[in-house]
C-alpha positions in Angstrom: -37.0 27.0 79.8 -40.1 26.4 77.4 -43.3 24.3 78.0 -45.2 22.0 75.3 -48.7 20.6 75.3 -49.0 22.4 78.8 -45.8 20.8 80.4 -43.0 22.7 81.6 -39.6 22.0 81.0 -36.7 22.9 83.2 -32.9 22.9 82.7 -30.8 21.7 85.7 -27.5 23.5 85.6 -25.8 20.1 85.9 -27.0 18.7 82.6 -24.2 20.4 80.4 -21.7 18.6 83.1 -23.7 15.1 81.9 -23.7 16.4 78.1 -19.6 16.6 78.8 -19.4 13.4 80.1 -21.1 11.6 77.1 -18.9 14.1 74.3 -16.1 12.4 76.0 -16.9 9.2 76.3 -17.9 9.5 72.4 -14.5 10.1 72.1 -15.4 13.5 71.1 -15.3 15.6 68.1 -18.5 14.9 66.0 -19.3 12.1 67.2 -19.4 13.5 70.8 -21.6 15.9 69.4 -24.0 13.9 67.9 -23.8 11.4 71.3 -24.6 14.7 73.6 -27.0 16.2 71.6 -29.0 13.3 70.7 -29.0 12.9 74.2 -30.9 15.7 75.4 -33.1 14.8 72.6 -34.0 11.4 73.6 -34.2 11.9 77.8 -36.4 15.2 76.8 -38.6 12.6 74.5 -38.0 10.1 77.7 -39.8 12.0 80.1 -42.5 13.3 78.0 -43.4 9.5 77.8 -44.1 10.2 81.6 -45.4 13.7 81.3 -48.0 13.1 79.1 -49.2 9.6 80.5 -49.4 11.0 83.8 -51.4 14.0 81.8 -53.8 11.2 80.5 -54.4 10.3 84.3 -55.8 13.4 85.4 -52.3 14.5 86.8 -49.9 17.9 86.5 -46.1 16.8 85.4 -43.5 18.9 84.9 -40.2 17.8 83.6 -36.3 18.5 84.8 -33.5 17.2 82.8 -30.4 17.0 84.8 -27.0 15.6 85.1 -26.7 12.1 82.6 -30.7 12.3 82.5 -34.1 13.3 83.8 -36.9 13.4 86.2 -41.0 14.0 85.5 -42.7 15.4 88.7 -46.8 14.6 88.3 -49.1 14.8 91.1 -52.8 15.6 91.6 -56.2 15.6 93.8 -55.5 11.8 94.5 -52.9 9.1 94.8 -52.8 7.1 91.4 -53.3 3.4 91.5 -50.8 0.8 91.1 -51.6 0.2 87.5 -51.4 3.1 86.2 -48.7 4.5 88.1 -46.9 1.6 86.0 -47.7 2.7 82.9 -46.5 6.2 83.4 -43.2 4.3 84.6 -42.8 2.4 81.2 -44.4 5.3 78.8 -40.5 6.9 79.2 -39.1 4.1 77.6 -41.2 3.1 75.3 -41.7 6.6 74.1 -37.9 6.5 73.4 -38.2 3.5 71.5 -40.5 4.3 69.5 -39.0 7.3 68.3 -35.3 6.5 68.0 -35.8 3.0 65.9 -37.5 5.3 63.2 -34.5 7.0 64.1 -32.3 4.7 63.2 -33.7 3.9 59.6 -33.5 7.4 58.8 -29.9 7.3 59.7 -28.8 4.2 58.0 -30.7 5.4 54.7 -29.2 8.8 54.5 -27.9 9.9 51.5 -24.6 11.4 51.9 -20.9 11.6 50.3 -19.6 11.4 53.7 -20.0 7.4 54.9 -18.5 8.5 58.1 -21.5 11.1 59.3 -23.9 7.7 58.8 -22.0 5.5 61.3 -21.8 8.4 63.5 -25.2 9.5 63.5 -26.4 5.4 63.5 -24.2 5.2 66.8 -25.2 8.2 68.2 -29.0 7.5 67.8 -28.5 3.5 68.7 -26.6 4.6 71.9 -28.8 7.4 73.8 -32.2 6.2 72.1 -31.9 2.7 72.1 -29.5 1.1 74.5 -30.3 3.6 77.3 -34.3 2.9 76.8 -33.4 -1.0 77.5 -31.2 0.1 80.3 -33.7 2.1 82.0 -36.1 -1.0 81.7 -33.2 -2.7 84.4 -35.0 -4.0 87.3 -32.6 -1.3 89.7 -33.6 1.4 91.7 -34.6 4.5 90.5 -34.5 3.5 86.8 -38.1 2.9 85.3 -37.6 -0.9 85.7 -37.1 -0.3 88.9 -40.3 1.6 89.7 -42.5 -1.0 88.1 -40.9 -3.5 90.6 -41.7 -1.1 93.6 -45.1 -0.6 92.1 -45.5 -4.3 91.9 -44.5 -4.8 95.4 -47.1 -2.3 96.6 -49.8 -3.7 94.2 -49.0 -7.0 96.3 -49.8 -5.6 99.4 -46.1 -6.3 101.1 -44.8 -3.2 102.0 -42.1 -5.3 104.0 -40.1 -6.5 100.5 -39.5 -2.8 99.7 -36.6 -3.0 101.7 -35.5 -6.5 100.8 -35.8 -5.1 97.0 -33.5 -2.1 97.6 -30.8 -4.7 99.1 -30.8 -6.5 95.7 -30.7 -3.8 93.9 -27.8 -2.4 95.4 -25.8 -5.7 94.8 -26.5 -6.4 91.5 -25.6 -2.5 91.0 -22.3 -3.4 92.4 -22.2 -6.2 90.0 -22.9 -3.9 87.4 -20.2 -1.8 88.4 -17.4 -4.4 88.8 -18.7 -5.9 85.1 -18.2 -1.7 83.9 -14.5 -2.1 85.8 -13.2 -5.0 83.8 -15.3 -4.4 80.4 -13.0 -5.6 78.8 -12.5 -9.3 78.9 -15.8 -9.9 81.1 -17.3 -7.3 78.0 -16.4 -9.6 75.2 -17.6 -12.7 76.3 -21.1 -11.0 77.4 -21.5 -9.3 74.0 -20.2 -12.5 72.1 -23.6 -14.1 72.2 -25.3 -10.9 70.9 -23.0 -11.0 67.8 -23.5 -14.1 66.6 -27.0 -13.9 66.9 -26.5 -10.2 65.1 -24.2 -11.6 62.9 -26.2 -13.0 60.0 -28.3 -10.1 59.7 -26.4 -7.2 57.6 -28.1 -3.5 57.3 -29.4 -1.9 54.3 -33.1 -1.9 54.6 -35.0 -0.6 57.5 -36.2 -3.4 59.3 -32.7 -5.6 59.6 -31.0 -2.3 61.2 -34.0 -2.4 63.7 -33.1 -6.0 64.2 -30.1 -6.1 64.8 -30.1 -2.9 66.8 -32.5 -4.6 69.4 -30.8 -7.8 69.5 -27.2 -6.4 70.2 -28.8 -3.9 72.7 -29.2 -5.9 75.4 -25.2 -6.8 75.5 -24.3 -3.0 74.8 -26.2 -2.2 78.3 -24.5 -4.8 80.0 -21.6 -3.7 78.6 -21.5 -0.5 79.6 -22.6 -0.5 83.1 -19.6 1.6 84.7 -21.9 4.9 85.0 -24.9 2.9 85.4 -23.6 0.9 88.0 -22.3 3.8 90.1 -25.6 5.7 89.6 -28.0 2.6 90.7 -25.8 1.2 93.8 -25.8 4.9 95.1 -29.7 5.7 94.5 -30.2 2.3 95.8 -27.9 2.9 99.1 -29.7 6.3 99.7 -33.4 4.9 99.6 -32.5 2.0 101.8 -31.1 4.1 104.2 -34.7 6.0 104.4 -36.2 2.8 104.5 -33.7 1.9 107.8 -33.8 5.2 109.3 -37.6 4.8 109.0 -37.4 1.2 110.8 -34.9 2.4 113.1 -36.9 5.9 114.6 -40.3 4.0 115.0 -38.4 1.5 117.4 -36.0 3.9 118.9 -38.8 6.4 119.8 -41.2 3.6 121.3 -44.8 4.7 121.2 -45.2 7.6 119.5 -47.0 9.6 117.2 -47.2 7.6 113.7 -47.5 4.4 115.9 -50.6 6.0 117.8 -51.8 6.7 114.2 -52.4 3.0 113.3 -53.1 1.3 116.8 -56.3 -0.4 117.2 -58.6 2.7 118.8 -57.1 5.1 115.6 -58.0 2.3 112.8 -61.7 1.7 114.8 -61.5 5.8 114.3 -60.8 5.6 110.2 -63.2 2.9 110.1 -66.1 4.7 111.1 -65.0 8.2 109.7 -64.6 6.2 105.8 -67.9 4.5 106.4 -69.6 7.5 107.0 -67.9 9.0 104.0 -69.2 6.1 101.9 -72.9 5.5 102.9 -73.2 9.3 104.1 -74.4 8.4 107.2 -72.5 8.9 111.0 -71.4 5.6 112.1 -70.8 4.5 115.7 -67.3 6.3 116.7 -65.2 5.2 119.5 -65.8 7.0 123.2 -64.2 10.3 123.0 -64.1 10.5 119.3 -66.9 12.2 116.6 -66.8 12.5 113.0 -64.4 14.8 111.7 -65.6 18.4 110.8 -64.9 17.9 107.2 -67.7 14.7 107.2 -70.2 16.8 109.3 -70.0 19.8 107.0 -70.2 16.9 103.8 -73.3 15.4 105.5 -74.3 18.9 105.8 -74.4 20.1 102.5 -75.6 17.0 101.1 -78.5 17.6 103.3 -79.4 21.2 101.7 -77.6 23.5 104.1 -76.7 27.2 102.7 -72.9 27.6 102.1 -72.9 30.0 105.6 -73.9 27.0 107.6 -71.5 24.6 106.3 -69.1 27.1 107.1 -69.9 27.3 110.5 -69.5 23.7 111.1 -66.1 23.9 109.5 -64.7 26.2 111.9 -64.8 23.4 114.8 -61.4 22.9 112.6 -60.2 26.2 114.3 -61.2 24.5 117.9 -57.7 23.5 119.9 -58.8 20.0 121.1 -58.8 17.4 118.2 -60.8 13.9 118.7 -61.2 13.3 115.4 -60.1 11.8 112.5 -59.9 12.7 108.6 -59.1 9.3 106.9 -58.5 10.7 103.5 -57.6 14.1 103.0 -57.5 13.7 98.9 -60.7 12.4 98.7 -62.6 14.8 95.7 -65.6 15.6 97.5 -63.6 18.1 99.8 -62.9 20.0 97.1 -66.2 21.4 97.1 -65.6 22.5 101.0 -62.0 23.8 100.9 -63.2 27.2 99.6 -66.3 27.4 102.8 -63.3 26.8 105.4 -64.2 30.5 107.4 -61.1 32.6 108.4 -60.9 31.6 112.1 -59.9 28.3 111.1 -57.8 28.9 107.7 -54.5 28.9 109.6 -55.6 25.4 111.4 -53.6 22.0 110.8 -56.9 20.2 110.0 -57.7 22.5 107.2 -54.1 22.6 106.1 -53.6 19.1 105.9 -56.9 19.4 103.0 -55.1 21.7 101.6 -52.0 19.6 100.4 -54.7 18.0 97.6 -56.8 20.9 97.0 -57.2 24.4 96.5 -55.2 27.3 95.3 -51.5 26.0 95.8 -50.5 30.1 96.4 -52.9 30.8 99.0 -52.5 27.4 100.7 -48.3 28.1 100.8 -49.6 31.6 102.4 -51.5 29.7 105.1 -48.9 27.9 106.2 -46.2 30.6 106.3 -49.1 32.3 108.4 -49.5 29.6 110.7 -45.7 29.1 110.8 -45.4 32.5 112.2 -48.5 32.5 114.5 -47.8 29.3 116.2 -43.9 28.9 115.8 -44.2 25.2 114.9 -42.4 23.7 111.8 -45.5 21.2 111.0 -47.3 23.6 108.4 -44.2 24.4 106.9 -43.6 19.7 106.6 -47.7 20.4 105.0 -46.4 22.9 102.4 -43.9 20.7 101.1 -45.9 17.7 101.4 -48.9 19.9 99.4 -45.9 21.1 96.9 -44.5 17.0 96.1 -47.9 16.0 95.2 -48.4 18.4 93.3 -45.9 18.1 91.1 -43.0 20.8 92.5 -40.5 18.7 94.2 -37.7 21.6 93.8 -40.1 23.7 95.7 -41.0 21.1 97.7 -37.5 20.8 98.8 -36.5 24.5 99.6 -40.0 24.7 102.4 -38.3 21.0 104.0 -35.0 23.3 104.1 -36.9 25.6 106.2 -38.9 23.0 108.4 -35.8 21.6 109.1 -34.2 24.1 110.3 -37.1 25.2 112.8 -37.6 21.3 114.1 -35.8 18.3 112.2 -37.8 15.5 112.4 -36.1 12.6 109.8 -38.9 9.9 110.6 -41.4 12.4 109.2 -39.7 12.9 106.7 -38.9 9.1 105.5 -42.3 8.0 106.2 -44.4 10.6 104.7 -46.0 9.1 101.9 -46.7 12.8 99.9 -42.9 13.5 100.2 -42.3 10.3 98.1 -42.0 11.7 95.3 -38.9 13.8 96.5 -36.9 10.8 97.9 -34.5 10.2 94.7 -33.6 13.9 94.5 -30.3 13.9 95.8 -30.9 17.6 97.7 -33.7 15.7 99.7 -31.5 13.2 101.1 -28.9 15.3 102.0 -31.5 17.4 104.0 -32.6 14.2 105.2 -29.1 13.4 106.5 -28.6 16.9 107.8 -31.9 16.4 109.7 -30.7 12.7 111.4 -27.7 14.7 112.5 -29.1 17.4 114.0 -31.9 15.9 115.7 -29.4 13.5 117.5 -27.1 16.2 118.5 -30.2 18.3 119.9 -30.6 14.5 122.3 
């Protein structure tokens, strides 16, 4: 609907649903107004948090607000590190924060005849800007504090708890939930601890209505976990069922494909294609293997050839028999190659799988709706969705998986592909996911 400081920002249809939900539960009237409204304001302030952080990390982002809440899409050239794939997670938050304890002030020190439009405003404000900013900081799954615990998890190097965090996380949501169900006597002896330690503090300047906004926070999150509850056990119940359907293929299928991908012979293979990569030299490749096209022509160019030799190397891409190897396809220096990739080989699954990190994104979706056609496989149409999540367009993404599915559903390629991560909370991508389990086992 509008973009600012380069970011575009999208409107879900279901959003006036969740602005309905939270006039209601305002109790409606003008303080309903002022709860939905401020709302919008604060998850659109939310995700610019994420937006422009991710901006600050080289990355695109474009933001979606949807029903109770929001969703940045970033993605560039390269997968970001742990660490700063954190802070983009606790930029939303804290973005909120910082704006709606100003916020706050502003209310409590408003000048008015009406006393009434001050409390409503001051709850409004304290509600959507504060209490759900410390509610998204929840260690749950997919709120922001449940991101950082994923990123953690990956930062140590145990893929394996993943899974085992995604089980908690759906308990506790359950907890949440049941505490939501009987707020009220389980609600007043959670909050009473909050109030006492809120109680000596009394409002009229700015810094005790900060105070004792943050310190009865906390108890109003807890408080209110009905929605929250519900939203986290079912995001957290989705994921893990990727996660098991995952598990469940590899071992079902035996041997196959992505198991190939990381026996022994295939690491030995990405060894000696990343070495050559980094000292710029060929290393000693496994029998039957060579250096992948895309290292030959990089060797190539480093070594003065004209842009029509280098292009000629590339189009052993083209060539039907593959015994090689790319280890990284994001890696920057192919984006000086991508554009030398001759004709003949353009439709080819080795150049398309470059393609996903680099290039125009209109002619690479072109390519692959070629090489759809030409070869009547689904895979280039898996690589334009995959090229589409990380680069921001998960909506997009999305519609190409719709088609890929219908052609060939594979679910283990879809729940282990690490570029279609970014599309695993959308709710349209696991019910394509589930459409795809189903239909694969009828086809059995």
């Amino acid at each position: 609907m509008f973009s600012a400081f380069g970011i575009p920002v999208s409107f879900d249809p279901w959003f006036l649903f969740g602005c309905f939900i939270f006039y209601q539960l305002s109790g409606g009237g003008r303080p309903g107004l002022f709860a939905a409204g401020f709302m919008v304001v604060f998850v659109v302030i939310h995700e610019f948090g994420h937006a422009l952080a991710a901006r600050g990390f080289g990355h695109s982002a474009e933001i979606v607000v949807s029903f109770l809440g929001g969703w940045t899409a970033h993605g560039g050239s390269a997968r970001l590190p742990p660490s700063k794939r954190a802070i983009i997670s606790v930029a939303g938050p804290l973005a909120q924060l910082f704006t709606a304890l100003p916020a706050l002030v502003a209310a409590e020190l408003l000048s008015t005849n009406d006393p009434e439009l001050r409390i409503d405003l001051f709850n409004a404000i304290g509600w959507t800007g504060v209490v759900l900013a410390i509610m998204n900081l929840l260690p749950l799954w997919p709120l922001d504090g449940g991101h950082l615990v994923v990123t953690a998890i990956e930062r140590l190097g145990k893929p394996h708890l993943r899974r085992a965090y995604l089980q908690v996380s759906l308990a506790f949501s359950g907890v949440l939930l049941l505490i939501g169900l009987q707020r009220g006597t389980v609600g007043e002896l959670i909050m009473r601890p909050f109030e006492q330690l809120a109680s000596g503090i009394g409002f009229g300047t700015g810094l005790s209505t900060w105070l004792k906004m943050v310190i009865l926070a906390p108890g109003l999150a807890l408080t209110s976990t009905l929605f929250i509850g519900l939203f986290c056990a079912l995001s957290s119940w989705q994921a893990l069922q990727v996660a098991n359907l995952g598990q469940v293929t590899v071992q079902r299928n035996g041997v196959d494909r992505r198991q190939v991908e990381h026996s022994v012979h295939e690491a030995a293979v990405r060894n000696a294609e990343r070495s050559g990569w980094e000292t710029h030299q060929v290393q000693e490749f496994p029998k039957g293997t060579h250096p992948s096209p895309w290292l030959q022509a990089h060797l190539a160019a480093r070594q003065g050839a004209s842009p029509s030799e280098v292009a000629a190397v590339l189009t052993r891409l083209g060539h039907s028999s593959r015994s090689w190897v790319l280890d990284d396809p994001g890696r920057p220096e192919l984006d000086a190659l991508i554009d030398m990739v001759p004709p003949s080989a353009a439709t080819s699954l080795g150049a398309l799988e470059v393609r996903r990190y680099h290039g125009n994104a209109e002619q690479f979706l072109e390519l692959c709706a070629m090489a759809a056609k030409e070869s009547g496989s689904a895979e280039p149409l898996y690589l334009a969705a995959e090229g589409l999540s990380v680069r921001g367009k998960p909506e997009a993404a999305v519609e190409w998986l719709r088609a890929a599915v219908e052609m060939a559903p594979d679910p283990a390629r879809m729940a282990l592909s690490k570029p279609l991560r970014p599309c695993n909370g959308r709710v349209d991508f696991q019910q394509l996911l589930g459409q795809a389990e189903r239909t694969a086992v009828s086809r059995r």
